[in-house]
C-alpha positions as CSV (number, residue, x, y, z in Angstrom):
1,X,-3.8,19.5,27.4
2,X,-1.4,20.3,24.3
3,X,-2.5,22.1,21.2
4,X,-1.8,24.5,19.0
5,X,-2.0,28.1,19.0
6,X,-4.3,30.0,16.6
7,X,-2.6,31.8,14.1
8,X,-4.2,33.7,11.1
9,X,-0.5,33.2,8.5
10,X,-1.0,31.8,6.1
11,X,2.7,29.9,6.3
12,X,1.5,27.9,9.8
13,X,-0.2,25.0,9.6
14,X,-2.4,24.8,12.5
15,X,-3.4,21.3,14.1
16,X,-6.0,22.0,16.6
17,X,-5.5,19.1,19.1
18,X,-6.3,18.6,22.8
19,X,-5.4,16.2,25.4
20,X,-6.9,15.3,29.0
21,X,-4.5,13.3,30.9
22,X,-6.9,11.5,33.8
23,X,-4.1,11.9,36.3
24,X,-7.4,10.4,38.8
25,X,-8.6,7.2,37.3
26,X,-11.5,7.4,39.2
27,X,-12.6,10.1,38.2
28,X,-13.4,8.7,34.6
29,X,-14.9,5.6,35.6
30,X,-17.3,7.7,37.6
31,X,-18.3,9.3,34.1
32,X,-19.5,6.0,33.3
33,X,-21.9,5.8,36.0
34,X,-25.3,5.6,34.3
35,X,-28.6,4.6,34.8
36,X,-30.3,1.5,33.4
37,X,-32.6,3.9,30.8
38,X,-29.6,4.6,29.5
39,X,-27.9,1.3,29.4
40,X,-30.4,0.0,27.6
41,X,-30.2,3.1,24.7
42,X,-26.7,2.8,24.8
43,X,-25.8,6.2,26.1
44,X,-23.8,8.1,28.9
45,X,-25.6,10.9,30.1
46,X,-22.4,11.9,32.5
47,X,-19.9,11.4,29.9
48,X,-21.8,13.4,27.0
49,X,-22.7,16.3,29.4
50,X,-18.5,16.4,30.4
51,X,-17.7,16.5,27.1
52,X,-20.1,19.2,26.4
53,X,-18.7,21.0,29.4
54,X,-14.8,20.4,28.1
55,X,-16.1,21.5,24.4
56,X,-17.6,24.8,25.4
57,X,-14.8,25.6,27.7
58,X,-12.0,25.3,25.3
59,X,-14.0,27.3,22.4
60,X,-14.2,30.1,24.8
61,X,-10.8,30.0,25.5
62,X,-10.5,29.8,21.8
63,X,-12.7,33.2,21.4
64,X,-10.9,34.9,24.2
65,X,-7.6,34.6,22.1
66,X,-9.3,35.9,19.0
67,X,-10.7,38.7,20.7
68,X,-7.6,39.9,22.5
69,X,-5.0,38.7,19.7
70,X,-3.8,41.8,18.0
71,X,-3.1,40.0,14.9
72,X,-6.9,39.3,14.1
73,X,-7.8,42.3,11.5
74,X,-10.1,44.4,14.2
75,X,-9.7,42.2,17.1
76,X,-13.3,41.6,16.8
77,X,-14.8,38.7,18.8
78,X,-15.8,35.8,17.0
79,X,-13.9,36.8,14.0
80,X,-12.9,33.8,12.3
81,X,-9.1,32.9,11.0
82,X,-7.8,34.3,7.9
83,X,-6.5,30.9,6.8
84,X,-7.5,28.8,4.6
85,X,-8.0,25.9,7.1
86,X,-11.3,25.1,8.4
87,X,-12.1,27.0,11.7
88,X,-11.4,25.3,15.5
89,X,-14.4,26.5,16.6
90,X,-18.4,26.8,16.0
91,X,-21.3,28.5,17.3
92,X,-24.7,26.9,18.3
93,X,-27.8,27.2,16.5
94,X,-29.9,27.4,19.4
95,X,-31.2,31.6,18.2
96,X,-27.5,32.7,17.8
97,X,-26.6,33.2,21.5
98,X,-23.0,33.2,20.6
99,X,-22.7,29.9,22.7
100,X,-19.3,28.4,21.5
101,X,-18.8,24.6,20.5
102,X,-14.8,23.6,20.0
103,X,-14.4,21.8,17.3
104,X,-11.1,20.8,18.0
105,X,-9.6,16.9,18.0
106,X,-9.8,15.5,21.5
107,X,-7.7,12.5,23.0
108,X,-8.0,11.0,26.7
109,X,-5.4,10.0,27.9
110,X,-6.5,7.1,30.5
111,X,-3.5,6.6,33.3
112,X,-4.1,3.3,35.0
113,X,-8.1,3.3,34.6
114,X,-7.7,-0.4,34.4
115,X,-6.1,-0.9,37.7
116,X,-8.6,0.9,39.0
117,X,-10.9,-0.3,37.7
118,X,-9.5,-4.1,39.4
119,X,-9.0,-2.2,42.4
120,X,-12.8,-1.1,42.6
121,X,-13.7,-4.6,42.1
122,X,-11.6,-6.2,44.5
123,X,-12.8,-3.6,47.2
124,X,-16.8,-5.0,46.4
125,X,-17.2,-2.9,43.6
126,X,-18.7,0.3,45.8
127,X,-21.7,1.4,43.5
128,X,-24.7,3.5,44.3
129,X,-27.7,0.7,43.7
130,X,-29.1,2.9,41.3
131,X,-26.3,2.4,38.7
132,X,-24.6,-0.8,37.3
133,X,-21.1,-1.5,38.4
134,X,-18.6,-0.7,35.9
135,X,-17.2,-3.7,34.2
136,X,-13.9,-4.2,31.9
137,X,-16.4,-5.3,29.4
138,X,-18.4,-1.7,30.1
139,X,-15.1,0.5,29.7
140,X,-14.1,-1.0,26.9
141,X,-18.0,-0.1,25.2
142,X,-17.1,3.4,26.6
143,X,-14.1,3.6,24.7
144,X,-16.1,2.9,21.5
145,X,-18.5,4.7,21.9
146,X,-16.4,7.7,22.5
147,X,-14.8,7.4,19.2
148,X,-18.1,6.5,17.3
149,X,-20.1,9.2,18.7
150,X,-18.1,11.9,20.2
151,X,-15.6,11.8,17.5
152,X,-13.0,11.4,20.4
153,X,-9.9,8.8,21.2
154,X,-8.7,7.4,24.2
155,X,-5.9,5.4,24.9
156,X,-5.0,3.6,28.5
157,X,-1.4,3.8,29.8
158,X,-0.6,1.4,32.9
159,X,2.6,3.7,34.7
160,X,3.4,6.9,34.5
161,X,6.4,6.2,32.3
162,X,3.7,4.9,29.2
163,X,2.0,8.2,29.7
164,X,5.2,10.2,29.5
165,X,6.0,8.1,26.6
166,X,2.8,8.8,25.3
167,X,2.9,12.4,25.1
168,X,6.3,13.4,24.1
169,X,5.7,10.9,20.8
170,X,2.3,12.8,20.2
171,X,4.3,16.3,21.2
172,X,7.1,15.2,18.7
173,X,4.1,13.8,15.9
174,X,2.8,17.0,15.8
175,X,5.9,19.3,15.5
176,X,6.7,16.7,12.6
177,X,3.7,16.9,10.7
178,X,4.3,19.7,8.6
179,X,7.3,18.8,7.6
180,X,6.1,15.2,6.0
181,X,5.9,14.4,2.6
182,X,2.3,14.2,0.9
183,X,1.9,10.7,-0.2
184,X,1.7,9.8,-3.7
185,X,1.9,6.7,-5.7
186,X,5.5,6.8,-6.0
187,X,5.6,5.9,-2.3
188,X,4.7,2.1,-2.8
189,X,8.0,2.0,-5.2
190,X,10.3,-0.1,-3.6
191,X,14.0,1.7,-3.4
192,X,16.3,-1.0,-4.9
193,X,20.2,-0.1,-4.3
194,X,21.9,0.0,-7.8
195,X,24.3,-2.8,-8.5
196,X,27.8,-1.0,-8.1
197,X,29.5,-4.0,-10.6
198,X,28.0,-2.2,-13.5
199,X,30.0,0.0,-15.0
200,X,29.3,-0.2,-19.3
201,X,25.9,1.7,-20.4
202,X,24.4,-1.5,-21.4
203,X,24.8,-3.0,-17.9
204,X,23.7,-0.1,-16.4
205,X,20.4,-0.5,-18.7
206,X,20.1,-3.7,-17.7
207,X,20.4,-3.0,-13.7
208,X,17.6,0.2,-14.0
209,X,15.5,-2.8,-16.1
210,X,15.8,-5.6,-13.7
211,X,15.2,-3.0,-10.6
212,X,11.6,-1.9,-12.6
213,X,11.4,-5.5,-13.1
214,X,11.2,-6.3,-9.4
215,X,8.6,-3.9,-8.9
216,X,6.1,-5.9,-9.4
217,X,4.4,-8.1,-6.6
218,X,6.2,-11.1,-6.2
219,X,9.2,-10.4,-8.2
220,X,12.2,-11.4,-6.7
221,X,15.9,-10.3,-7.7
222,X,16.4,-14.0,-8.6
223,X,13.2,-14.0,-10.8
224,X,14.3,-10.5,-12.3
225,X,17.6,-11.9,-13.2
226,X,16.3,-14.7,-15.1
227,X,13.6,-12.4,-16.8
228,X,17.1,-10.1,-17.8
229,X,18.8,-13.0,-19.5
230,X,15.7,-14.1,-21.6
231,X,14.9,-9.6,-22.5
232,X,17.9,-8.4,-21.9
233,X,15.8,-4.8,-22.3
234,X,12.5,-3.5,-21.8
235,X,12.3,-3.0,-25.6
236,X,12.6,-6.3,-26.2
237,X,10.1,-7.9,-24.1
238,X,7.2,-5.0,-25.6
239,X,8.0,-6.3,-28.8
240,X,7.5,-9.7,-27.9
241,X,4.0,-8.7,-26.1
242,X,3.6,-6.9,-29.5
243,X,4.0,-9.5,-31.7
244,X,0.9,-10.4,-34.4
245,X,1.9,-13.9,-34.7
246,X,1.1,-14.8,-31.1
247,X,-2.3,-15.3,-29.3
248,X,-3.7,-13.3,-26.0
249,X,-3.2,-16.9,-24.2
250,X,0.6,-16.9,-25.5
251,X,1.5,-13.3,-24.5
252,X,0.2,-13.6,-21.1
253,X,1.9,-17.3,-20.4
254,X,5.3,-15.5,-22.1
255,X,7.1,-15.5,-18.7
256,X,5.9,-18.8,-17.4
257,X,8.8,-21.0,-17.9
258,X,11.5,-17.5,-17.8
259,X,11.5,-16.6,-13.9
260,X,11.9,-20.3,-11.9
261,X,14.0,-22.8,-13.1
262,X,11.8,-26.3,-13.9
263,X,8.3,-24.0,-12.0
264,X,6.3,-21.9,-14.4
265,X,5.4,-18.7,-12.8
266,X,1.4,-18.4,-14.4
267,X,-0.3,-15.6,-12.3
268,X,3.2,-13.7,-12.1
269,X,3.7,-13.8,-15.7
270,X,-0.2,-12.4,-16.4
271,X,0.3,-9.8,-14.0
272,X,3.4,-8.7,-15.9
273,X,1.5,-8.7,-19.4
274,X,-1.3,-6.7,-17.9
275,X,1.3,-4.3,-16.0
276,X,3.0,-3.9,-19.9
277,X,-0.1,-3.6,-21.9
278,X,-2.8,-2.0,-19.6
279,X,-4.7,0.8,-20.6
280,X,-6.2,1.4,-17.0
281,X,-4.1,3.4,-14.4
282,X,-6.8,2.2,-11.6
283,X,-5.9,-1.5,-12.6
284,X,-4.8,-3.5,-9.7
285,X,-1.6,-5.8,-10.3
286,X,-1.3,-8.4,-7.8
């Protein structure tokens, strides 16, 4: 499994994350085994009672740590973390026995299930009676019902190099993580290279205008250009939208005939008057 280890400074980030590798594809596809009481509910007894298993083992591990980690103010057991992330473990409700549940994200790493699961079936698909044979169509319900029940992923590798592969990019994820940028809306700016001809102040104005220009959905550098030679500036174009003497209907068709030669440009020159004179930030230009 990889995860992280607990920590109560506030300067970590902590990513509580497990992974089971099932180095024995067999031994998953017996989890499936169920009876057909609980085919028809849509359940997995064996599965749900592993997981339960896998869940209370790892937030005892968890608890051991606290207890014997000197860092925890009074080493007490069950005292929880100090930061202000949410806790990787729980307790049960069942009259506070102290029984641990782990909380903590959990992915399965499937190696070659799906041969084996070919191979079972080539070999006459050897089944107790009392259980339906597992099917392709069966692992694949599995697999959803895993992530819409249980909260937990899975992913199927076919060699051992896609599982390597696997987990060093989900190793090398998580030691990233901290270090990425939170997204805001500045991320869905397009970066547009500055035009290294302009040299004057008023062609540089005009370069930072055309690049704004362009970010707007379906503005091309071809289409900004032309929309440059008929406003040479921002200015000039919010006057025009300004302007008393002309209608709504006018304003918004003010770029049809500016951005394609001999095509007007209708929807491309609306969403540009609502972009200029919208007093929504949630509007959506498109």
């Amino acid at each position: 499994g990889v995860a992280t280890a607990p920590s109560n400074d506030d300067a970590v980030q902590r990513t509580d994350m497990v992974a089971i590798v099932f180095h024995e594809p067999g031994a998953f596809l017996k989890l499936l085994e169920r009876a057909a009481s609980a085919e028809a509910r849509d359940d997995y007894p064996e599965l749900r009672a592993w997981l339960g298993r896998v869940r209370t083992s790892l937030a005892s591990r968890w608890e051991q740590r606290w207890k014997c980690d000197p860092e925890v103010v009074g080493g007490k057991r069950g005292k929880k973390p100090a930061t202000g992330g949410s806790s990787n473990w729980t307790e049960s409700n069942s009259g506070g026995n102290g029984i641990a549940s782990s909380s903590s994200r959990l992915v399965l790493v499937l190696h070659r299930v799906q041969a084996e699961l070919q191979r079972q079936w080539n070999n006459g698909g050897r089944r107790r009676q009392s259980f339906a044979p597992t099917s392709e169509e069966e692992l694949n319900d599995a697999t959803v019902w895993l992530l819409m029940e249980e909260n937990v992923e899975c992913t199927l590798t076919s060699c051992d190099d896609e599982t390597v592969d696997y987990l060093v990019n989900m190793t090398r994820a998580l030691s990233e993580a901290p270090y990425y940028e939170d997204v805001t809306e500045l991320h869905c700016v397009k970066k547009l290279k500055a035009d290294a001809a302009a040299t004057s102040v008023v062609e540089k104005a005009q370069c930072a205008w055309m690049r704004m220009a362009r970010q707007v959905p379906g503005m091309s550098e071809t289409k900004a250009r032309k929309l440059v030679e008929h406003f040479p500036t921002l200015m000039s174009l919010v006057e025009k939208y300004e302007d008393p003497n002309l209608t709504l209907d006018e304003k918004k068709r003010l770029l049809d005939d500016c951005l394609v030669e001999g095509r007007k440009s209708k929807k491309l020159s609306d969403s540009f008057y609502r972009l200029m004179t919208s007093n929504d930030p949630n509007e959506l230009i498109s």
